[in-house]
C-alpha positions as CSV (number, residue, x, y, z in Angstrom):
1,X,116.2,89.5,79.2
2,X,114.4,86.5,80.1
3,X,116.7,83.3,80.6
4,X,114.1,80.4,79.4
5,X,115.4,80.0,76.0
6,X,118.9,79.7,77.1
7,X,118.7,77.2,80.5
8,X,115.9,74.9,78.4
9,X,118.5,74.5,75.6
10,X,121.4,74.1,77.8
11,X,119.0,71.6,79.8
12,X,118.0,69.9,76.2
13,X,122.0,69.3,75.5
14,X,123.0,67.9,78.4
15,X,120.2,65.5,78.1
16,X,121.2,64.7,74.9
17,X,125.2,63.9,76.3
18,X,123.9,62.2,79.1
19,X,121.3,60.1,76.6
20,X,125.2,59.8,74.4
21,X,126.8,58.7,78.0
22,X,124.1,55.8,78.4
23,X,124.5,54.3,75.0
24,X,128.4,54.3,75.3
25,X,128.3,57.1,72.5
26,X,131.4,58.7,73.8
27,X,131.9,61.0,70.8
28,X,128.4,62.0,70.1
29,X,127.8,62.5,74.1
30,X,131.0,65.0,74.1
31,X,129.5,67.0,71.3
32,X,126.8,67.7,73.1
33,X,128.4,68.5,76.1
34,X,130.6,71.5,73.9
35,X,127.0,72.8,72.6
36,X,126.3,73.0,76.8
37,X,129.5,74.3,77.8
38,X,129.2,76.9,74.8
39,X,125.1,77.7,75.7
40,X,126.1,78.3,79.7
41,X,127.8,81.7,78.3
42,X,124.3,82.9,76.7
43,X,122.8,83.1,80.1
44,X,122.5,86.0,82.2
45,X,123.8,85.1,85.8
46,X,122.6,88.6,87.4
47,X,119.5,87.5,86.5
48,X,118.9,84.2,88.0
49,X,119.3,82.6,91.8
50,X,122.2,82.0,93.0
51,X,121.4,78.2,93.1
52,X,121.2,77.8,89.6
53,X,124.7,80.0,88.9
54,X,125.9,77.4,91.0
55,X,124.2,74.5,89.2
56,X,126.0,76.2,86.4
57,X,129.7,75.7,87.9
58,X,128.6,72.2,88.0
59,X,128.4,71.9,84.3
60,X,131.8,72.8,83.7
61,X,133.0,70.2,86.7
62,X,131.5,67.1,84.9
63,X,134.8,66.5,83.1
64,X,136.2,65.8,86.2
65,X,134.1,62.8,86.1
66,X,136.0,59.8,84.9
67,X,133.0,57.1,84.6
68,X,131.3,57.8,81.5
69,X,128.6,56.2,83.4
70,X,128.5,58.8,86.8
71,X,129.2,61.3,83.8
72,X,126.1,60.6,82.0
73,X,124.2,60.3,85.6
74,X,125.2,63.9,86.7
75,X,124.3,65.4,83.3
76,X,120.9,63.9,83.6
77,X,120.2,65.3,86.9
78,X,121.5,69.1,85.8
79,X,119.8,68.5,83.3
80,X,116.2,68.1,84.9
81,X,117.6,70.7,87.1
82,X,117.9,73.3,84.6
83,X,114.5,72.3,83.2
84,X,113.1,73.1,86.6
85,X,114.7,75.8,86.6
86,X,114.1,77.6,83.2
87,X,110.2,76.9,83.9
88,X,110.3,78.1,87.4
89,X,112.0,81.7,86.4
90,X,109.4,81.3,83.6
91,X,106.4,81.4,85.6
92,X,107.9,83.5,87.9
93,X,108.0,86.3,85.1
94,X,104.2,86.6,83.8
């Protein structure tokens, strides 16, 4: 089962809760971050390197995060990380 699908929608919703974290759209930018925590659980973590199973522990730590700010900052960055990711496993494949 290929894993693209999955990691580039999960990467596409915390860009949209970090995009929600920047504009001080608290409600909107926690939606999104329920459609991520609820997309990590679609992807196959036997099938992926362990960096990004533990990029994917990271996700579920951002509510730890206080500063809506440093909030929006880390889901940006896992974000473009997943991105990476999904397109390196991907290429990878053909």
């Amino acid at each position: 089962m290929s894993n693209y699908i999955p990691l580039s929608s999960l990467a596409m919703d915390l860009k949209r809760a970090a995009i929600g974290y920047h504009r001080n759209s608290i409600k909107s930018a926690d939606r999104f971050y329920q459609e991520a925590l609820k997309r990590k659980q679609e992807i196959d973590t036997k099938s992926i390197p362990p960096y990004v199973v533990n990029l994917l522990n990271e996700v579920g730590e951002l509510t730890e995060i206080k500063n809506d700010s440093e909030k929006g900052e880390k889901a940006l960055l896992l974000s473009t990380l997943f991105q990476n990711a999904a397109i390196s496993l991907e290429n990878d494949r053909k």
